[in-house]
Steps between C-alpha positions, in 0.01 A plus 500: 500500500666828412506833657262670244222205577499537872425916447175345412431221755165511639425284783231196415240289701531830814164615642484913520282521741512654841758421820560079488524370841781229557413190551822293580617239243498130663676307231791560248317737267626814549899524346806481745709788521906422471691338760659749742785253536567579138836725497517844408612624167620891480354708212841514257490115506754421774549174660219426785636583867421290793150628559562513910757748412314707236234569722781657725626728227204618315191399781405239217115382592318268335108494439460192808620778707176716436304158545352638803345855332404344234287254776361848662400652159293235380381454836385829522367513146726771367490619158866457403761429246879331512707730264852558459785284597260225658266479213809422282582212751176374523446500123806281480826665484673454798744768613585748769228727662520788772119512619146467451279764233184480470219682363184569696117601426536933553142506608521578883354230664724245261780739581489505884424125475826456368695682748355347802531150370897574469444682809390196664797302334723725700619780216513884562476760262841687406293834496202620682293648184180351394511267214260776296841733491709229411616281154649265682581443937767294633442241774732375687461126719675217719788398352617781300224438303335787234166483369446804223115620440425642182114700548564617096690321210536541179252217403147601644425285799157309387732382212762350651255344787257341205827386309688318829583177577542312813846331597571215720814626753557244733217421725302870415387662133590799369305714272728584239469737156484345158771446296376781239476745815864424617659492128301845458650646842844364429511681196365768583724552791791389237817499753807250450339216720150538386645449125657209655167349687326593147748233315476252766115496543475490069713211497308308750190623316622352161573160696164499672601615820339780619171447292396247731465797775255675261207236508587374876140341662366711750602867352130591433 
């Protein structure tokens, strides 16, 4: 599948309807996110480092780590989306990744949903400004941990909720955007390791992949 045929990907077999409560998977369905124990590559293609001590030079996490927000969102019936670094992962490219982005519903009571479910997780805000003044707030957990909330993205909310697809991570699920959604971000955001991810998640694409994240049971 090439570059020019993902612009157009449109997600298939999705419902557009409404907020989708979770309901949690009890068999095999749902695809498994990559092995944490898998080691580390850096971004110019360098040999993998012992993961125990990359996490000591660049706070490497990897999405089991988030296992238990993830557990707390869908608990709480958040309206949220994986992006970023994690999304990558969990769409099947294994490498590095710093923290946790995700995208939230804007609409208030969505929005202060959100913040007290990673509230409840243990995570403080960086800042104290209201979401409404902000593009994106910083939270910071146990662990060293970072969770980053987007309230606005470039890709409208309702879209990349209706287009999402649910992960297995471990024991919990994470709701994660489409493949189209992060291809679109990554190029729009166009920096040296996004035009790395880009290559990475095509390949996989081209040998089947990724695509099995875009009809996974259970995203409607």
């Amino acid at each position: 599948m090439t570059a020019a045929s993902l612009d157009g990907l449109a997600p298939t077999g999705l419902a557009t309807e409404g907020p989708r409560p979770y309901h949690r998977p009890n068999d095999s369905a749902l695809p498994v996110a990559p092995s944490s124990s898998r080691a580390a590559w850096h971004d110019d293609g360098q040999p993998p480092l012992n993961v125990c001590t990359y996490r000591r030079i660049v706070k490497l996490a990897t999405p089991d780590v988030y296992c238990d927000v993830f557990d707390r969102l869908e608990r709480d019936e958040v309206r949220y989306a994986v992006v970023s670094g994690v999304a990558v992962v969990l769409h099947g490219h294994a490498r590095p990744i710093a923290d946790l982005d995700i995208v939230i519903d804007p609409a208030p009571e969505q929005a202060s949903r959100a913040l007290r479910a990673l509230s409840h997780s243990g995570f403080v805000p960086s800042i104290p400004l209201p979401l409404s003044m902000l593009s994106v707030l910083r939270m910071f957990g146990p662990d060293r941990r970072e969770v980053d909330v987007f309230p606005r993205y470039h890709i409208p909310f309702g879209d990349l909720w209706d287009a999402s697809v649910r992960v297995r991570v471990g024991d919990s699920v994470a709701r994660v955007v489409s493949l189209a959604h992060l291809l679109h971000a990554k190029r729009v955001h166009g920096r040296p390791h996004d035009l790395l991810d880009i290559a990475a998640l095509l390949a996989l694409s081209a040998d089947g992949g990724s695509e099995r994240h875009e009809s996974a049971p259970g995203a409607a």
